[in-house]
C-alpha positions as a Markdown table, in Angstrom:
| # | Residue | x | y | z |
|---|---|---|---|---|
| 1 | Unk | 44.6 | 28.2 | 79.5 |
| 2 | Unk | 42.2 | 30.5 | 81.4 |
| 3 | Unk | 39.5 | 28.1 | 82.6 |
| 4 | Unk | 36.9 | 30.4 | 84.9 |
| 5 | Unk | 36.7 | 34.2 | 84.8 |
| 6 | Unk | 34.5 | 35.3 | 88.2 |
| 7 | Unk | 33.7 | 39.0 | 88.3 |
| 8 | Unk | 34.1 | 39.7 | 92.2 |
| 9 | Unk | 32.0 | 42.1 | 93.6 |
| 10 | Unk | 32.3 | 41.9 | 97.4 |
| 11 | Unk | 35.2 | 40.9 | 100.0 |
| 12 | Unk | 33.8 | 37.9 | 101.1 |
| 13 | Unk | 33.4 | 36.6 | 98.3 |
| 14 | Unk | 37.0 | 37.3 | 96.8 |
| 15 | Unk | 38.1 | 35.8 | 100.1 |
| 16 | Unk | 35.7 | 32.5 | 99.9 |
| 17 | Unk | 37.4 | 32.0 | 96.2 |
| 18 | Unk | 40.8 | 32.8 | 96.9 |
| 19 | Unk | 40.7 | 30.0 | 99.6 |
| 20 | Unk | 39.1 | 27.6 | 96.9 |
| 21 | Unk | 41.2 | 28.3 | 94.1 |
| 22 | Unk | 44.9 | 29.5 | 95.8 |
| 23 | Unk | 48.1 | 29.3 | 93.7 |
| 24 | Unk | 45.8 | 28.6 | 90.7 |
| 25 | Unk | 44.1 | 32.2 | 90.3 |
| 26 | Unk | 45.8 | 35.3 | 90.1 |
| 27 | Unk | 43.5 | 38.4 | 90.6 |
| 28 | Unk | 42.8 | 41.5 | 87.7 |
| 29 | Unk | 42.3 | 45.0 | 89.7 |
| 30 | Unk | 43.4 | 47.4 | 86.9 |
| 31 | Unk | 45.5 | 44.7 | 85.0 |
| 32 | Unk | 48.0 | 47.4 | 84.0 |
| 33 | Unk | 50.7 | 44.1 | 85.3 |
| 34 | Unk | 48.5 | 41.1 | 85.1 |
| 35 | Unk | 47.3 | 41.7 | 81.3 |
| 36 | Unk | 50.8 | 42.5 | 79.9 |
| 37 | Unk | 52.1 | 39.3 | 81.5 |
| 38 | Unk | 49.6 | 37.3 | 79.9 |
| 39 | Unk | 49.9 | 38.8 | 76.2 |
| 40 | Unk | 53.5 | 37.7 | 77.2 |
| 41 | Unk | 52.8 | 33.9 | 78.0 |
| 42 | Unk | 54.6 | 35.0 | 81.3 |
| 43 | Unk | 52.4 | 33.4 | 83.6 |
| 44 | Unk | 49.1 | 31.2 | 82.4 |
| 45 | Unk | 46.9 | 31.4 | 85.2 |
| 46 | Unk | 43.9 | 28.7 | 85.5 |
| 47 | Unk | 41.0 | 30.8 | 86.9 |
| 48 | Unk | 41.2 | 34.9 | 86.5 |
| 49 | Unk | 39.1 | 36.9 | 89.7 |
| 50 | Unk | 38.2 | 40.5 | 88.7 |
| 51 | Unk | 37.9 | 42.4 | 91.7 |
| 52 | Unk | 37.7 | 46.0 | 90.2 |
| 53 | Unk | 34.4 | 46.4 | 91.6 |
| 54 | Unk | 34.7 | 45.7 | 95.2 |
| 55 | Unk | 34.2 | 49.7 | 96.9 |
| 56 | Unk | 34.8 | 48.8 | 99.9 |
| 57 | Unk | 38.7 | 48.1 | 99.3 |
| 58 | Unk | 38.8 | 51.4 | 97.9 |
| 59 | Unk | 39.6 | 55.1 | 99.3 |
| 60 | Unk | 41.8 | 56.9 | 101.7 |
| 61 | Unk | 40.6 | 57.1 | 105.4 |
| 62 | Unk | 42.3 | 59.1 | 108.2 |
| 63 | Unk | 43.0 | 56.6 | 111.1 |
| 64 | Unk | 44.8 | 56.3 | 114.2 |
| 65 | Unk | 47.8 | 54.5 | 113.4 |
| 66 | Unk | 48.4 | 56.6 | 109.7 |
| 67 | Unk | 46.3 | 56.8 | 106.9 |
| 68 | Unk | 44.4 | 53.8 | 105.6 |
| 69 | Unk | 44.5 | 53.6 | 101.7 |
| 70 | Unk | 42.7 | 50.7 | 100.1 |
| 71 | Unk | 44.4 | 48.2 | 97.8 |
| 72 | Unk | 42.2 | 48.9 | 95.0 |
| 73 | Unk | 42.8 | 52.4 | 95.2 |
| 74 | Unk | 43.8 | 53.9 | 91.8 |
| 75 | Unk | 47.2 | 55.9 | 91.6 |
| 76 | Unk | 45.4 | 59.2 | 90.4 |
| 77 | Unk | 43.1 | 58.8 | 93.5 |
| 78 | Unk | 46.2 | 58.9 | 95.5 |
| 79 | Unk | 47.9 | 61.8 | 93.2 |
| 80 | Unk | 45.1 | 64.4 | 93.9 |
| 81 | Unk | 44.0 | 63.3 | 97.2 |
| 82 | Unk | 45.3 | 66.5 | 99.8 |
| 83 | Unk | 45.8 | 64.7 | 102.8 |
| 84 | Unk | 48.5 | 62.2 | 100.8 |
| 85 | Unk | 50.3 | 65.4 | 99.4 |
| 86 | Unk | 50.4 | 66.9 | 102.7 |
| 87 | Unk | 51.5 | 63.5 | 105.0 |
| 88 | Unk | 52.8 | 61.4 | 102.5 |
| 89 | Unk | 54.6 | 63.2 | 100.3 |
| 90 | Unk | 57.0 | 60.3 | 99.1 |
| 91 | Unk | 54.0 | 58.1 | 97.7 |
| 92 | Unk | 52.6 | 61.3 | 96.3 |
| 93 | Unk | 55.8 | 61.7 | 94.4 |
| 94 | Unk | 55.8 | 57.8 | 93.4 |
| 95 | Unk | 52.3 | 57.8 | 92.2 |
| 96 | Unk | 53.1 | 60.9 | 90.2 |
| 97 | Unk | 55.4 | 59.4 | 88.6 |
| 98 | Unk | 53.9 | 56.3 | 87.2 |
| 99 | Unk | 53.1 | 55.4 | 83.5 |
| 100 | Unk | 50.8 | 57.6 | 81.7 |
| 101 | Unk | 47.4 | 59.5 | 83.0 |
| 102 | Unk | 45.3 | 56.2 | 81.6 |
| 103 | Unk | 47.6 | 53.9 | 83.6 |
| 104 | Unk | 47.3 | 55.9 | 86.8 |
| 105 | Unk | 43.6 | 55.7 | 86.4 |
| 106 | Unk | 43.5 | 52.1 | 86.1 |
| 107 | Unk | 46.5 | 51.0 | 87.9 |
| 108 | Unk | 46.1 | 50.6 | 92.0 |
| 109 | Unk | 48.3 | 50.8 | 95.2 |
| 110 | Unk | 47.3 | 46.8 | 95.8 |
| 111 | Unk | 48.4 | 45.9 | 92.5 |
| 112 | Unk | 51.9 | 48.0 | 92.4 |
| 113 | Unk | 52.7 | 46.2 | 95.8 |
| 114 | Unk | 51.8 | 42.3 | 94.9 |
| 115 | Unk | 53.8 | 42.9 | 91.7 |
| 116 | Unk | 56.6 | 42.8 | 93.8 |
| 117 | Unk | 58.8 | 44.4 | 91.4 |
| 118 | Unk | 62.0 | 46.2 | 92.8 |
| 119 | Unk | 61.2 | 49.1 | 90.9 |
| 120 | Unk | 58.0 | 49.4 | 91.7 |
| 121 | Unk | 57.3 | 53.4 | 92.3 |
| 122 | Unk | 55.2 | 52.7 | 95.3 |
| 123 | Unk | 57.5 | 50.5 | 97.1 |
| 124 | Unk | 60.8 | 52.8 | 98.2 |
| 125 | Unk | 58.0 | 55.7 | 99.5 |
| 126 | Unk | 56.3 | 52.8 | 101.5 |
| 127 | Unk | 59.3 | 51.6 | 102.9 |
| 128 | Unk | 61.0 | 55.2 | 104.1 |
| 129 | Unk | 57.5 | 55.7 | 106.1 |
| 130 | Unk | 57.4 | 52.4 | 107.5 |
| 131 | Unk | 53.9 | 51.0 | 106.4 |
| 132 | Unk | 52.6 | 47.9 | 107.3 |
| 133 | Unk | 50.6 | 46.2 | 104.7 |
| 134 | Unk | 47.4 | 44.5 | 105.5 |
| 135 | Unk | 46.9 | 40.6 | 104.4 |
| 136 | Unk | 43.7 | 38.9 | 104.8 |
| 137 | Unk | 42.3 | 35.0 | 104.3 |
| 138 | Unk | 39.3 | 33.8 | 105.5 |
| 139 | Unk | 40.6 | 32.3 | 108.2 |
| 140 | Unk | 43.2 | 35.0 | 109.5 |
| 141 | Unk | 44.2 | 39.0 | 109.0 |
| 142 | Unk | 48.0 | 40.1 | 110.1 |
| 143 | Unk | 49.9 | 43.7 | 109.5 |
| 144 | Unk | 53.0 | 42.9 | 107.5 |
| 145 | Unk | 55.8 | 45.8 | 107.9 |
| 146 | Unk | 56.5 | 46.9 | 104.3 |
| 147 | Unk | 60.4 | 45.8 | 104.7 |
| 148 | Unk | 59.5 | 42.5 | 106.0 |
| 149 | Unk | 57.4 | 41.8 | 103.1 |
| 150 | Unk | 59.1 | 40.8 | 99.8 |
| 151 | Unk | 61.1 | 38.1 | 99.3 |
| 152 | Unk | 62.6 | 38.6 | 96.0 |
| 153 | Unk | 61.5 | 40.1 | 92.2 |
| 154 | Unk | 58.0 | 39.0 | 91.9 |
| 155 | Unk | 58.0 | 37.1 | 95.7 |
| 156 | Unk | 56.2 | 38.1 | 98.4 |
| 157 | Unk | 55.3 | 36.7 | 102.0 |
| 158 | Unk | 51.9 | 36.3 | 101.0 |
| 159 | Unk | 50.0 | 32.7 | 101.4 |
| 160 | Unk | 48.3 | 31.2 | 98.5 |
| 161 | Unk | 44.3 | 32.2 | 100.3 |
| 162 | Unk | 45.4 | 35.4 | 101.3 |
| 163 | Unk | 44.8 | 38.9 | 99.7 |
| 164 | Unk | 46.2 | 42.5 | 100.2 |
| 165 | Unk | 43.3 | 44.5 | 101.6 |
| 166 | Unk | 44.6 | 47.6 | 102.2 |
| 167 | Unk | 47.9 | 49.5 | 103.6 |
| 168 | Unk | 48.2 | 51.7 | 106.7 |
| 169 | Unk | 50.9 | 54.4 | 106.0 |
| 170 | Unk | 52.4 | 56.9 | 109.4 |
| 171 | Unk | 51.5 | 60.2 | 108.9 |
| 172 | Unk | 54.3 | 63.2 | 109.3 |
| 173 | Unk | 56.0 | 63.1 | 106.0 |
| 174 | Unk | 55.7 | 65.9 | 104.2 |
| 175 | Unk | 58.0 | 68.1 | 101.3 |
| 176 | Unk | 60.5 | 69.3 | 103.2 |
| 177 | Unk | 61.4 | 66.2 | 105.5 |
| 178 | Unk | 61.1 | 63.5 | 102.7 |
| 179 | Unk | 60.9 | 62.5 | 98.8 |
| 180 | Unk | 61.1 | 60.3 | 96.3 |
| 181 | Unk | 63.3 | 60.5 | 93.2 |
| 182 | Unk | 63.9 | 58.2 | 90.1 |
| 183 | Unk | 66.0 | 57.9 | 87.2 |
| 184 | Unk | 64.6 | 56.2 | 83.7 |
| 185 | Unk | 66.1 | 55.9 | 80.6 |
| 186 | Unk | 63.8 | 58.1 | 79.0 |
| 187 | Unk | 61.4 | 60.4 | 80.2 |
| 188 | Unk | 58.2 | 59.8 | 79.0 |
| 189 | Unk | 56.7 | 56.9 | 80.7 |
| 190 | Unk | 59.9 | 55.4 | 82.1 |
| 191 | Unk | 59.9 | 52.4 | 84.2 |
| 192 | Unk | 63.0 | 53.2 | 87.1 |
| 193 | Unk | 66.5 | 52.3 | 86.6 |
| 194 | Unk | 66.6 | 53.4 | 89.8 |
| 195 | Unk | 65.0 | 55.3 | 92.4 |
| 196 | Unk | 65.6 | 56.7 | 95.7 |
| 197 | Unk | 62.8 | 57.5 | 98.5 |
| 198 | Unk | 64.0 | 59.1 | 101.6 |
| 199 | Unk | 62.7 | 60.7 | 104.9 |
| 200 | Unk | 64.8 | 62.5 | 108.0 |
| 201 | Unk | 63.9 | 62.6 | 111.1 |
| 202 | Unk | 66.6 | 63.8 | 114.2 |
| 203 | Unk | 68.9 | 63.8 | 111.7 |
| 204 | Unk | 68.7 | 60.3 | 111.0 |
| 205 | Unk | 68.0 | 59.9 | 106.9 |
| 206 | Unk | 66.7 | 57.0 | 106.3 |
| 207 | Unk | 67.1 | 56.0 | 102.3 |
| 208 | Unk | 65.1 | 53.6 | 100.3 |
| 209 | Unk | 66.7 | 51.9 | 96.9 |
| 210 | Unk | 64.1 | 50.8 | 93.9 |
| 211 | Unk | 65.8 | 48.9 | 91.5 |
| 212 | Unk | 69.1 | 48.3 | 93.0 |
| 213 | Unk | 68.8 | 44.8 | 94.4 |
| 214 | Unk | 66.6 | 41.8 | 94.3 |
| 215 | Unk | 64.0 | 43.6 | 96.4 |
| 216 | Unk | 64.0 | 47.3 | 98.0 |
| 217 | Unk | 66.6 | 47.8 | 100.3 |
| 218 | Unk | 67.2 | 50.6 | 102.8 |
| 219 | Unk | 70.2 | 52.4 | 105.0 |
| 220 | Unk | 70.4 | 54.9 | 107.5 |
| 221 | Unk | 72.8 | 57.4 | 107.8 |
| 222 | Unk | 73.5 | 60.1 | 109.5 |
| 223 | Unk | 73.0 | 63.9 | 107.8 |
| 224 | Unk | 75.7 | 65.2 | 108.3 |
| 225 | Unk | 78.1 | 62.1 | 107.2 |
| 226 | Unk | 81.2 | 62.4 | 105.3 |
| 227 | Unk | 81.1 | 61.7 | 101.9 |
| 228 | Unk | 83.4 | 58.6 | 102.0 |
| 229 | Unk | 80.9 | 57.1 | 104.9 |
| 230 | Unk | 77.9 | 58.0 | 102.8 |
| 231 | Unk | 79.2 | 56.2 | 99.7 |
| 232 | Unk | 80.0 | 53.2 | 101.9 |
| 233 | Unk | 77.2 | 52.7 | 103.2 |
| 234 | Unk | 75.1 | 53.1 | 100.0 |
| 235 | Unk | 76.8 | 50.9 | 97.9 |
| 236 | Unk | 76.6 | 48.3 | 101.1 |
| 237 | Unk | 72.8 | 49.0 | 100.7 |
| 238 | Unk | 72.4 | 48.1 | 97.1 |
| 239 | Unk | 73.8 | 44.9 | 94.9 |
| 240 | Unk | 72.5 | 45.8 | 91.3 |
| 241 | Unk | 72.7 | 43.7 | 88.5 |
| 242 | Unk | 73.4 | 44.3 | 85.0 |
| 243 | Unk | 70.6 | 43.4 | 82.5 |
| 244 | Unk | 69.3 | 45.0 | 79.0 |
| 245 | Unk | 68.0 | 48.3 | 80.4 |
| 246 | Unk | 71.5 | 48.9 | 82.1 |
| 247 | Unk | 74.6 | 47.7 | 83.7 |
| 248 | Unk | 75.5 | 47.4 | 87.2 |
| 249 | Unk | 77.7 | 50.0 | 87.0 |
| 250 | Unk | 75.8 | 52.2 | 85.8 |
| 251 | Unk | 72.8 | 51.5 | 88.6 |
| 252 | Unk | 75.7 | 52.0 | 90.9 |
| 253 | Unk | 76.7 | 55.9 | 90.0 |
| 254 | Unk | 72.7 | 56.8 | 89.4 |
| 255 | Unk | 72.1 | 55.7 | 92.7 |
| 256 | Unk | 75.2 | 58.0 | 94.2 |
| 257 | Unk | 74.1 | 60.9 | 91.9 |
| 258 | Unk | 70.4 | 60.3 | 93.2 |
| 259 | Unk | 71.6 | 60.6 | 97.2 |
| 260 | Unk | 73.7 | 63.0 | 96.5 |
| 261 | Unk | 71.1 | 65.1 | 95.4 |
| 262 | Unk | 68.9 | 64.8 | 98.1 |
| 263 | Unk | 72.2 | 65.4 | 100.4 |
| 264 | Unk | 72.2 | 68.7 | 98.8 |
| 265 | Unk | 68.4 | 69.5 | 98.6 |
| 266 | Unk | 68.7 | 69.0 | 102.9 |
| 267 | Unk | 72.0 | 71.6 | 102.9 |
């Protein structure tokens, strides 16, 4: 039973009550996750911190080191924002694809992440470009690369005080050098079967697998592999699992009709 519902307003303050209240709170951006667990009686969390009004963890700055996109960005932010469609093409694609036009608008980048589900639309984009994810306590901040980040469906590398404050993504990645691509088992509104981001550079394509494993996994290849090495290596990537929405299987010859499509989108 929810005990305490603080409306959050700055950083500091988010931070100061995450250190109090730890494992026991879980944290409402655009509750598009969050909400649907609770109606569920999946999770029962003690004290609830509403954070959607903390500006300065939102927007998309050009920085050094890649773009800097706060975690309480919303997905339609990302959609229409020009310098995402033009560097970041992947995450553009992954946004686009989420839910419907109310849960893009509430939904944010921070949220998708901490989820930590393996077919999270975000996740495969983030992981082709290699962005590092940046966590922050009151005592300590660290960059976390995006692959070194989840443990497992719903497990991150996060400690109990800390928070996802924002993700720094390399710039470069644009239309015709990478993508992301998903398969549903229905069109409208589809949560992944599977998905497949991907990026090349020196002919080096590097491949990204949502909902193929426990967490996100990736392989590099070369692009102009044989077919038999490309199949190897992709199915050495991935360990699906069979559950209601489909079997393994099944994951298994999406995610081969997925690469081989980009195969023959590079030809």
């Amino acid at each position: 039973m929810i005990k305490r519902f603080l409306n959050i307003s700055d950083l500091e303050s988010l931070l100061k009550a995450k250190s109090e209240y730890g494992s026991k709170c879980k944290i409402l951006a655009g509750g598009t996750d969050l909400v649907v667990r609770m109606k569920a009686d999946m999770i029962d969390p003690d004290t609830i911190l509403s954070i959607r009004n903390i500006d300065e963890m939102k927007g998309i700055i050009k920085g050094k080191d890649g773009t800097v996109i706060g975690a309480l960005t919303s997905h339609t932010s990302i959609e229409e924002n020009a310098l995402i469609r033009k560097q970041h093409y992947p995450l553009y694609q992954g946004v686009y694809e989420i839910g419907s036009p109310q849960i893009r608008n509430m939904g944010t980048l921070g949220g998708n992440i901490a989820n930590a589900s393996p077919s999270g639309d975000t996740i495969a984009p983030l992981m082709v470009m290699g962005a590092k994810i940046r966590l922050m306590s009151r005592s300590k901040e660290r960059l976390v690369p995006v692959d070194k980040f989840f443990k497992g469906p719903g497990k991150t590398v996060m400690a109990d005080d800390e928070i996802i404050h924002s993700v720094i993504v390399p710039a470069g990645f644009n239309k015709k050098n990478s993508g992301f691509i998903k398969a549903g088992l229905r069109k409208a509104l589809s949560i992944a079967v599977v998905s497949v981001g991907w990026s090349l550079k020196d002919d080096k394509l590097t491949l990204a697998f949502g909902g193929a494993a426990p967490i996100v996994t990736v392989a590099e290849i070369r692009k102009d592999c044989s077919a038999a090495e490309l199949k190897k290596k992709v199915l050495n990537a991935i360990s699906p699992i069979s559950d209601l929405r489909a079997s393994k299987g099944y994951r298994e010859q999406v995610i081969l009709n997925l690469v081989n499509s980009v195969m023959e989108a590079l030809n």
